[in-house]
Residue frames as qw, qx, qy, qz and C-alpha x, y, z in Angstrom:
[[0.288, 0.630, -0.564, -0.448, -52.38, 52.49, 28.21],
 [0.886, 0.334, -0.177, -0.270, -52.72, 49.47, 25.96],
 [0.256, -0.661, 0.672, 0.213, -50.21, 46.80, 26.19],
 [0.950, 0.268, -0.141, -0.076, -49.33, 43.87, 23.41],
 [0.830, -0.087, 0.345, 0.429, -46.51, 41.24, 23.00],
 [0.403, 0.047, 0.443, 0.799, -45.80, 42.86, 19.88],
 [0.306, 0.818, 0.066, -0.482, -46.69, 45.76, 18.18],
 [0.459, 0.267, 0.511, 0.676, -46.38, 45.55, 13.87],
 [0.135, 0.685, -0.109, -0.708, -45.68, 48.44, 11.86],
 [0.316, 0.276, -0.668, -0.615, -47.25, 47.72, 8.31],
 [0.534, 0.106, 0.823, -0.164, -50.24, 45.45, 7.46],
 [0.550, 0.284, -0.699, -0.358, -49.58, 44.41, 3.90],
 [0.957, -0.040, -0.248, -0.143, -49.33, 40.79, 3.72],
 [0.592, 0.224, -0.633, 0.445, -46.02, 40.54, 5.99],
 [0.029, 0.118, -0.782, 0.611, -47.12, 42.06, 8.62],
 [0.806, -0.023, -0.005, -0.591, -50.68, 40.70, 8.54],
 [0.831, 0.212, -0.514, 0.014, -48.97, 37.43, 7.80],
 [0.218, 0.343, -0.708, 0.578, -46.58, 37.95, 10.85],
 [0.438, -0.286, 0.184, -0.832, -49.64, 39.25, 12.87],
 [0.864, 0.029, -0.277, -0.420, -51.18, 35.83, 12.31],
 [0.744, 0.208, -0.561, 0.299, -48.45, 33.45, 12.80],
 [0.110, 0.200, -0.611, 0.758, -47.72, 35.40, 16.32],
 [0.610, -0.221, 0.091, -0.756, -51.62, 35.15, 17.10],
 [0.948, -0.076, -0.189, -0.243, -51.91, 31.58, 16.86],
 [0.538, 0.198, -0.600, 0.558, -48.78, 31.36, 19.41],
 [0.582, -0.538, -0.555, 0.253, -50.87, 33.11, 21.26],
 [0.366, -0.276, -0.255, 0.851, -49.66, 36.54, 21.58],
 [0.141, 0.800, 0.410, -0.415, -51.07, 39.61, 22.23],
 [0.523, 0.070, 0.396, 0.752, -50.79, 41.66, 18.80],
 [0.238, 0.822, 0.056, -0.515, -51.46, 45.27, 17.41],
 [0.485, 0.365, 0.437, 0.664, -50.69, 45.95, 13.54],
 [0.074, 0.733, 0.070, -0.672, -50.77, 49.81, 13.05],
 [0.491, 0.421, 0.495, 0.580, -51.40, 50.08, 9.17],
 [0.054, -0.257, 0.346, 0.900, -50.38, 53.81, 7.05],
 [0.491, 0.721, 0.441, -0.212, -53.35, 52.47, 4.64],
 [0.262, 0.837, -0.297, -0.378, -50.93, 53.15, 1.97],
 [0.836, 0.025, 0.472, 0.278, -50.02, 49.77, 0.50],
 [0.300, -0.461, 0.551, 0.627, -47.49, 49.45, -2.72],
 [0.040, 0.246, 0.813, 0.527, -50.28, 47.85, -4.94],
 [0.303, 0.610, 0.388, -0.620, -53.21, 50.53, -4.46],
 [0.452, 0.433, -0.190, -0.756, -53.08, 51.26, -8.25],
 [0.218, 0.125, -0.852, -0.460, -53.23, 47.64, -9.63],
 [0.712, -0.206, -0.176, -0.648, -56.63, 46.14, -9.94],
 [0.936, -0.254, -0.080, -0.229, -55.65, 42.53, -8.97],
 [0.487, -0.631, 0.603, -0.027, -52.93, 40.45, -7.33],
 [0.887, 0.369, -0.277, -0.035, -50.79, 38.05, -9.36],
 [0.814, 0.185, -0.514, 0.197, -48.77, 35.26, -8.49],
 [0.294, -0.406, 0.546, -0.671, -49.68, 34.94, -5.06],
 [0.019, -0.214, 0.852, -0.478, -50.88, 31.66, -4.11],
 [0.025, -0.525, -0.850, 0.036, -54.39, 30.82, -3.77],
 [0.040, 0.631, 0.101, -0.768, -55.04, 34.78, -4.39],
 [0.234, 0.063, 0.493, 0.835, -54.45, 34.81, -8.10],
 [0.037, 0.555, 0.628, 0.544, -56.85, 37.58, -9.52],
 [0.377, -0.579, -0.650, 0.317, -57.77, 38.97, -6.25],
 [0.134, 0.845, 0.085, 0.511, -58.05, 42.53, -5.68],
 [0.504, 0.249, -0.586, 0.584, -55.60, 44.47, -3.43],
 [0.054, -0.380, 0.567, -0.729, -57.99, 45.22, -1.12],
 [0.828, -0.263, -0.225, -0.440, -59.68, 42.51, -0.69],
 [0.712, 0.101, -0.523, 0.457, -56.30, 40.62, 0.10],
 [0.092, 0.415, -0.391, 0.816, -56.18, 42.93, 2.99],
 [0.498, -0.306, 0.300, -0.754, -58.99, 42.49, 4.42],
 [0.884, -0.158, -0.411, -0.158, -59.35, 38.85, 4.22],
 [0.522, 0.206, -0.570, 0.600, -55.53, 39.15, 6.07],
 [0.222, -0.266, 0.237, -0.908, -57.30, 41.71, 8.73],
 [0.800, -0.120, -0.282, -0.516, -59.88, 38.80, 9.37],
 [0.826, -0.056, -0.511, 0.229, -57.39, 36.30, 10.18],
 [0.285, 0.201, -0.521, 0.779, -55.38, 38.17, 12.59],
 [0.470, -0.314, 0.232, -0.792, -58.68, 39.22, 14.27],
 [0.901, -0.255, -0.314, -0.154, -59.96, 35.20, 14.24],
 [0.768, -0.095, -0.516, 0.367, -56.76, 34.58, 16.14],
 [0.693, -0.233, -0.432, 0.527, -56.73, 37.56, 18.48],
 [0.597, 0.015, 0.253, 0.761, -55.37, 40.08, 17.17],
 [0.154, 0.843, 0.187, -0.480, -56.01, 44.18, 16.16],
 [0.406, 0.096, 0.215, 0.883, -55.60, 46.61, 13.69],
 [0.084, 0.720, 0.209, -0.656, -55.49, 49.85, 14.07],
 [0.400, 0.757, 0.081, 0.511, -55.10, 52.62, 11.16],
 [0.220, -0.963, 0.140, 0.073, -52.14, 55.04, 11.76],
 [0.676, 0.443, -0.380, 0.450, -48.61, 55.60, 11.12],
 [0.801, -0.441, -0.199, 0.352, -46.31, 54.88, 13.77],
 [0.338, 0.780, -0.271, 0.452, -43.89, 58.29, 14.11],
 [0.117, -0.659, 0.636, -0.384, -41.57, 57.50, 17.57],
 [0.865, -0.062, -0.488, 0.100, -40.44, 53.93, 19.39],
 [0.045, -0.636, 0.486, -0.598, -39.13, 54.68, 22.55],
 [0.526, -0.005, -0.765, 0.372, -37.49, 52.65, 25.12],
 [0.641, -0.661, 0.015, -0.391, -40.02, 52.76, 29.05],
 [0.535, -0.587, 0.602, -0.081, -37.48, 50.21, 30.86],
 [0.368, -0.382, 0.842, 0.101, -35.91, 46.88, 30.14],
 [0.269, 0.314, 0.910, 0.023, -38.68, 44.94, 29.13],
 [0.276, 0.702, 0.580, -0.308, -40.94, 47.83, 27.68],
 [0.325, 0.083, 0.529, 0.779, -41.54, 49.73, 24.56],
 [0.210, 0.670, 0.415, -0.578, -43.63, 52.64, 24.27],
 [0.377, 0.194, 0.679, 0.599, -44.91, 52.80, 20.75],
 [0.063, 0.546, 0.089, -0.830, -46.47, 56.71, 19.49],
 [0.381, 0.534, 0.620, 0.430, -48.65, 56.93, 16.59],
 [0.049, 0.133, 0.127, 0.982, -48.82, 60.85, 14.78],
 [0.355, -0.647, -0.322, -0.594, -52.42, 61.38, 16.67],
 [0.147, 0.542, -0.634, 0.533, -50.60, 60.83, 19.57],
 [0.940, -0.264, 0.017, -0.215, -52.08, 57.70, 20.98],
 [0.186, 0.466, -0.858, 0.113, -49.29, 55.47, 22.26],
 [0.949, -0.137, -0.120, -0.256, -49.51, 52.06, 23.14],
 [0.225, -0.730, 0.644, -0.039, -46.49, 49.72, 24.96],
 [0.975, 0.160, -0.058, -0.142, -44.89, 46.51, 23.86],
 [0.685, -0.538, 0.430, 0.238, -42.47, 44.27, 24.42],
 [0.486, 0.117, 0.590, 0.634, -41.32, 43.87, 20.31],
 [0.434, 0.747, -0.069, -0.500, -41.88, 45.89, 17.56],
 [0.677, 0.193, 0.662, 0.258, -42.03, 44.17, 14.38],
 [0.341, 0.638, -0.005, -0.690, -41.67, 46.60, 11.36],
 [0.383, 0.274, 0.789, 0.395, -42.98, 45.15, 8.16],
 [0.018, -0.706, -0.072, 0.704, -42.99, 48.52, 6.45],
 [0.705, 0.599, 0.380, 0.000, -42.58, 47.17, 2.92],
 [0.347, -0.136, 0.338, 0.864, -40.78, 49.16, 0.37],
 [0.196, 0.768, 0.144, -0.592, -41.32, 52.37, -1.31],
 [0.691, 0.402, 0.421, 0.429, -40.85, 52.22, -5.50],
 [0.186, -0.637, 0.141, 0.734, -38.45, 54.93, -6.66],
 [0.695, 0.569, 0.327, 0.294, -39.67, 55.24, -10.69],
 [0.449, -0.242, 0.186, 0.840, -37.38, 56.94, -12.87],
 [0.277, 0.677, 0.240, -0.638, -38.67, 60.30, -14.40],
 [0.224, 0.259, 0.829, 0.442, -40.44, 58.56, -17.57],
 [0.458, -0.005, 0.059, -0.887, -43.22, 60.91, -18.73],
 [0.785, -0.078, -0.247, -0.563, -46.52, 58.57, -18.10],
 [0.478, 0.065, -0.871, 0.094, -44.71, 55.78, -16.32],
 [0.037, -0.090, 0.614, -0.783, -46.47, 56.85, -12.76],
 [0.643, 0.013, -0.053, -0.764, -49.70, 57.18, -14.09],
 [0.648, 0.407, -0.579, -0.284, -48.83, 53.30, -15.35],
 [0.052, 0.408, -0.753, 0.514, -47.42, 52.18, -12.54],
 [0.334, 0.074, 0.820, -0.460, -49.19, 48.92, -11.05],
 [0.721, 0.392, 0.231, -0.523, -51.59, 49.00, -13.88],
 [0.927, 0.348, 0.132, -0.043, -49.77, 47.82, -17.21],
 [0.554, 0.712, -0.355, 0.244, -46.79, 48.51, -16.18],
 [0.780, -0.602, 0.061, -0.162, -45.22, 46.39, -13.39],
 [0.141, 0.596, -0.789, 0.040, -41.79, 45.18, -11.89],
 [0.668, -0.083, -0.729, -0.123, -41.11, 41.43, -11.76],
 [0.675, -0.699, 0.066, -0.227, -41.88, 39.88, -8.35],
 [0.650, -0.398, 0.433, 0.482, -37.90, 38.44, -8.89],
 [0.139, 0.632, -0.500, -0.576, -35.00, 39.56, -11.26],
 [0.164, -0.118, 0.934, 0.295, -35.44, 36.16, -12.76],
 [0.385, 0.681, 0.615, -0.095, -39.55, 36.54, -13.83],
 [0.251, 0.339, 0.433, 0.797, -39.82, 38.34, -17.28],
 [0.266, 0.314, 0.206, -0.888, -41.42, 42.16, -16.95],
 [0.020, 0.448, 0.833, 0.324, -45.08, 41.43, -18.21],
 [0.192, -0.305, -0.023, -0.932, -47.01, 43.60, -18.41],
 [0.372, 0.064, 0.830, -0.410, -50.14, 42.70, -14.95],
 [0.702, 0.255, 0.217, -0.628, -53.16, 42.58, -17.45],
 [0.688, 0.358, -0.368, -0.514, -51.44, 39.31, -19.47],
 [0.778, -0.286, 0.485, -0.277, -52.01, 35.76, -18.83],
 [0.523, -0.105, 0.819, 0.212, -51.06, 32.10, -19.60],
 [0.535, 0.358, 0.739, 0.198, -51.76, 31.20, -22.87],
 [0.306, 0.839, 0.292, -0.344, -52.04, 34.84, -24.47],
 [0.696, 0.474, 0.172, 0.511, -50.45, 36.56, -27.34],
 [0.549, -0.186, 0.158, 0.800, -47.94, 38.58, -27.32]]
């Protein structure tokens, strides 16, 4: 059986980001990604850093790069049991029923948008209709930029 320092659940950009930051410490690291990110319907990433414009899966896979320059795996799969092997060990089940053991588990599982039952807002959702990335950023709609009109 496999063993890592850490095992992450989720590889969005936290736990791709974690994944990284623990690789270049040197540990041994697994991400298990679902493959079900929060921004699959929008076309591009906004107000991210040195990303702006980017598609969401390209951001992924550039994150899946780094963690592999420093070390690092991902798998695909969803993680469905954590279970305690002894003191120091974690035995970590995925729903094809590989398991793998680790001393942490990191879950960076994201969040799950609950919309309210709008006819057509779902369809909308992530495309031209988005939530702010804070309560303090006006709701814009993702396709408008600096300097446009209203």
């Amino acid at each position: 059986m496999n063993s890592y320092d850490v095992v992450i659940v989720g590889g969005g950009p936290a736990g791709l980001g974690a994944a990284v930051t623990l690789g270049r410490a040197r540990r041994d690291v697994l991400v298990v990604d679902a493959g079900a990110p929060r921004n699959a319907r929008a076309a591009q990433v906004n107000s991210y850093l040195g990303r702006e414009g980017i598609a969401p899966s390209e951001l992924l896979e550039i994150g899946r790069t780094e963690v592999e320059q420093y070390g690092g795996s991902v798998r695909s799969g969803t993680v469905v049991a954590v279970d305690r092997v002894d003191a120091a060990t974690l035995r970590v089940t995925l729903a094809d029923g590989a398991a793998v053991e680790a001393r942490r588990v990191l879950v960076a599982t994201g969040v799950v948008d609950e919309l309210p039952a709008i006819p057509g807002l779902s369809e909308r959702w992530g495309r031209d209709v988005t939530m702010p990335s804070n309560w303090m950023t006006p709701l814009v709609p993702s396709s408008r930029r600096a300097g446009s009109p209203w």
